[in-house]
N, C-alpha and C positions, 0 to 999 in steps of 0.2 A: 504494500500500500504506500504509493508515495503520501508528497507532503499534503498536496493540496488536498486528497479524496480523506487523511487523516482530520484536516481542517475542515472538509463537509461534515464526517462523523463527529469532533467537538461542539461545531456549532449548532448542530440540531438538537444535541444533548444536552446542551447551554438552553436550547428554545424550550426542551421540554421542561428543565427545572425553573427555568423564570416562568411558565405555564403553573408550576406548582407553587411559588412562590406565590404567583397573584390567589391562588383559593386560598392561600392560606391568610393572605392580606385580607380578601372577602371576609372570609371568616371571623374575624378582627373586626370588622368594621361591624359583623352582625354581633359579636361581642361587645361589643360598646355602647349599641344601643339598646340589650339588653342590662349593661351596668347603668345607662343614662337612667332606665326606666326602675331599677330598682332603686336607683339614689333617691327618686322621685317620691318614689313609696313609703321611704324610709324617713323621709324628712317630711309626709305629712302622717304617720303618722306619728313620728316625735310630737308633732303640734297637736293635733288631735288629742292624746296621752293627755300631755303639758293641760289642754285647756280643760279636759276634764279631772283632772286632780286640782284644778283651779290652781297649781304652782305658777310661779314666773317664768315665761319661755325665755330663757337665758340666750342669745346669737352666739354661733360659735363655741358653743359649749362642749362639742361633740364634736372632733374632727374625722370625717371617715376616712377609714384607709384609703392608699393613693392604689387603685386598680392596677393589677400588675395583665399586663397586653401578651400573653402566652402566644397566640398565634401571630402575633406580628413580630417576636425575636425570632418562631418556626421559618415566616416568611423571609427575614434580613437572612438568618442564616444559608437562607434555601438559594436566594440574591444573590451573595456572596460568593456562594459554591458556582451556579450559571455565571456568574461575570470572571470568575477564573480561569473555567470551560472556554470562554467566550473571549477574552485574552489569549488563551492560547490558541486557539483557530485563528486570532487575528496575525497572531505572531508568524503559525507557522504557512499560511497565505502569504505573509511577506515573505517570507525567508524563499519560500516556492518560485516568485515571481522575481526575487533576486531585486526587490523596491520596497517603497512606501506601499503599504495596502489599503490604498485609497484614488485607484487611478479610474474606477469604473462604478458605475452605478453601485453593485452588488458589493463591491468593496467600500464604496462610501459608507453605504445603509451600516453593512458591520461596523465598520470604526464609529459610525454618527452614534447607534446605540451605545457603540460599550463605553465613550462618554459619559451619556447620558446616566445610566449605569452607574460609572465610574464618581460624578461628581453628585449622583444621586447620594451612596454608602459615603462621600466625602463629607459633608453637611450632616449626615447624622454622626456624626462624630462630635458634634459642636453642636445640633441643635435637631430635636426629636419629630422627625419627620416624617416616620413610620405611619402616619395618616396618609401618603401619598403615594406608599406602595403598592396597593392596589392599581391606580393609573400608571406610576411608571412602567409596572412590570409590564404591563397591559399593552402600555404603546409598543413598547421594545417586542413580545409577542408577535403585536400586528407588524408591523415596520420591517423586524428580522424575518418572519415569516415568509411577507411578500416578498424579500427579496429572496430567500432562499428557492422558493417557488418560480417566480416569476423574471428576476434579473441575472440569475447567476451566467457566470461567462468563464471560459476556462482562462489558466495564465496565459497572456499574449504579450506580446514585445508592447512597450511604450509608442506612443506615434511620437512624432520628434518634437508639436509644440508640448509637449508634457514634458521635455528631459531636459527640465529647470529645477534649481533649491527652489524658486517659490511653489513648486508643487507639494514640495514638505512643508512649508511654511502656511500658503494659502489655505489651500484645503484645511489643514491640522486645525486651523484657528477658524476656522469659519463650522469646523464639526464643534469644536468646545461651545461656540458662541451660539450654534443649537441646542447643545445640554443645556444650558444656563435657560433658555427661551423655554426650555420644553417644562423646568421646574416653576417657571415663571405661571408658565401656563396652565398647570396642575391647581397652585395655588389662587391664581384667578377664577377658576371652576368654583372650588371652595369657595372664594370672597362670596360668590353671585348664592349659592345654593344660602351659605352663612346669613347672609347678609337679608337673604328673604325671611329667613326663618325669626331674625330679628324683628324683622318689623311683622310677622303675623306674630309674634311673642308680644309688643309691644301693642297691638292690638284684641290682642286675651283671645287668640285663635285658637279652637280647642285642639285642633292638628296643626303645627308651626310649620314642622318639616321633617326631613329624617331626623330620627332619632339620635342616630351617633353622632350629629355635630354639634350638640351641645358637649361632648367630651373634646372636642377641637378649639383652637383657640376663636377668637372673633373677628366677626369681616376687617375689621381696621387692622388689627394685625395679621392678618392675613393678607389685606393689602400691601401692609410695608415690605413685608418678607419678599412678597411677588416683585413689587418697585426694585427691591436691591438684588436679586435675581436678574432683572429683567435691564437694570443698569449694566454688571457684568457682561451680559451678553452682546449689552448695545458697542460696549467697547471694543470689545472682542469682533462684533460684525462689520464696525468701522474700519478698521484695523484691513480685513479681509476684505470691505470694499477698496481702498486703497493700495493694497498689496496686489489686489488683482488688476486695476488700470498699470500699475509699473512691470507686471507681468507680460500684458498685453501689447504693452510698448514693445518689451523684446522679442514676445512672440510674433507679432500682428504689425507692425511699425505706426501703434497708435492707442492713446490712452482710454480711449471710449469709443463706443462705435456704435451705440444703441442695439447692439445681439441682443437676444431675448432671454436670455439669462443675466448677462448685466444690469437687465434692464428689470428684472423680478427683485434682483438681489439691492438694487435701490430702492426699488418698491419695499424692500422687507426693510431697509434701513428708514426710509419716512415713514412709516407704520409705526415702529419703535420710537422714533426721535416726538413723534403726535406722542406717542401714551406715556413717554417720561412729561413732556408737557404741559399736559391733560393733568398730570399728577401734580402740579404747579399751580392749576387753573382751579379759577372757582365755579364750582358748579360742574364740576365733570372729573372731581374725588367719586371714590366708592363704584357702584355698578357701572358708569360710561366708560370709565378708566379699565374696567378689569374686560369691559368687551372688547377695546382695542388692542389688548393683551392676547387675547384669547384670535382674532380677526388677523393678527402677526402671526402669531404662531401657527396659523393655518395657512398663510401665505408663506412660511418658510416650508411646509409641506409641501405644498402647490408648486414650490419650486423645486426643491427636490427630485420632487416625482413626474407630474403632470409637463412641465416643463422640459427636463429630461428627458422621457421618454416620448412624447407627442410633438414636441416643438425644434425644427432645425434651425441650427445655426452651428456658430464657432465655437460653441462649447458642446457640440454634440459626443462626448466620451461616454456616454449609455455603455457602450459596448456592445450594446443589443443590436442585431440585425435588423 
């Protein structure tokens, strides 16, 4: 078995445990709103007790244990072991191709997840974000899926505008500045679901919303986390839009040309540069802010995918026939 067919069998055994990973994240999240519903319980009837013994309901009297999340350490662990898997298919795909593993569609999609992935486990290290396992695993699923399915292409020599250091360079930082987008994007889901259940809370609605996001933090901090996320990336994507016109230069003997991938890829950059803005602006904080979050990060799919494969031009390196 060479390297490459060793690197189809890691990577699909990577898809199957980030597939276990996300039930186990599900599962978590139905666990949580079966803790939301019994804190509920518990705390009327503390009061209920309290007013019939006619004591004083004392606040805070009672602190409850802090719920320990058994199937979402199941799910990180499970993460973990696929993004190793998934690492090493990525490795040995390069090593195969004798380059960077990222010169075609199907090798994008690889490296773009295991980012994704990657600065996913980075950030819970520093801040507990096991609420978003479910989605990330999810996307990475679809994402790594389809392309196993649908883009793979075997090792082929480079065409000659690819045999630049900015093909390490571009590409590498234009995948991170998708991780960053795609956590940005999770957490904007959140804001919006968060954020309703607020105000039917605030309005004494007897069904707010799901249940486990009362165990999540709240829309506003949900927003910032998405904001500083979603800054990161902006950097990162700037970066790669300009690393790509001085690319183009050498490749193409010209800094912009309006191709249609160029031309997505600013579209993804004023998408971003509107929703940090927006986040500046009065009256377009909170749900307008986290749509145009959410409106980018679809638009970096769109390009990705949609564009690559249906759209000709000078970045036509699909690979696909």
């Amino acid at each position: 078995m060479d390297l490459d067919s060793l690197s189809i069998l890691f990577i699909w055994t990577a898809i199957a445990i980030y597939a276990g990973a996300f039930v186990a994240y599900a599962f978590d999240l139905a666990r949580r709103s079966e803790v939301s519903a019994d804190a509920r319980f518990e705390r009327e009837s503390a009061l209920v007790g309290a007013g019939a013994s006619g004591a004083p309901i004392v606040q805070g009297a009672k602190t409850p244990a802090k719920p320990r999340y058994v199937m979402a350490r199941i799910g990180t662990t499970l993460t973990v072991i696929a993004f190793l898997l998934h690492l090493g298919a990525t490795v040995m795909r390069g090593i195969a191709a004798e380059r960077v593993p990222w010169a075609n569609l199907y090798e994008f999609a690889m490296t773009g997840t295991l980012l994704i992935v990657f600065v996913y486990l980075l950030v819970l290290t520093r801040v507990d974000l096991r609420f978003l396992g479910t989605l990330i695993t999810g996307l990475v699923v679809i994402l790594m899926g389809t392309a196993g399915l649908s883009f793979y292409v075997g090792v082929v020599p480079l065409p000659d505008a690819l045999k630049s250091v900015w093909l390490v360079i571009h590409v590498f930082v234009a995948s991170l500045a998708t991780a960053f987008f795609a956590l940005a994007f999770g957490l904007s889901v959140l804001q919006l679901l968060q954020s309703r259940r607020e105000r039917r809370l605030a309005e004494k609605a007897e069904k707010p919303g799901l249940k486990f996001m009362s165990t999540l933090p709240g829309a506003e901090k949900l927003e910032g986390m998405a904001f500083r996320f979603a800054i990161v990336g902006f950097i990162f994507w700037t970066f790669t839009l300009i690393a790509g016109a001085i690319w183009a230069q050498d490749a193409w003997g010209r800094y912009w040309g309006f191709d249609v991938k160029e031309t997505w890829t600013f579209i993804v950059w004023v998408l971003y540069a509107g929703y940090i803005h927006a986040r500046a602006t009065r009256g377009w904080r909170g749900n307008p802010s986290a749509w145009l979050s959410i409106v980018g990060f679809s638009a970096v799919i769109f390009n990705f995918t949609i564009v690559n494969v249906f759209f000709k031009g000078l970045h036509a390196y699909s690979g696909l026939s």
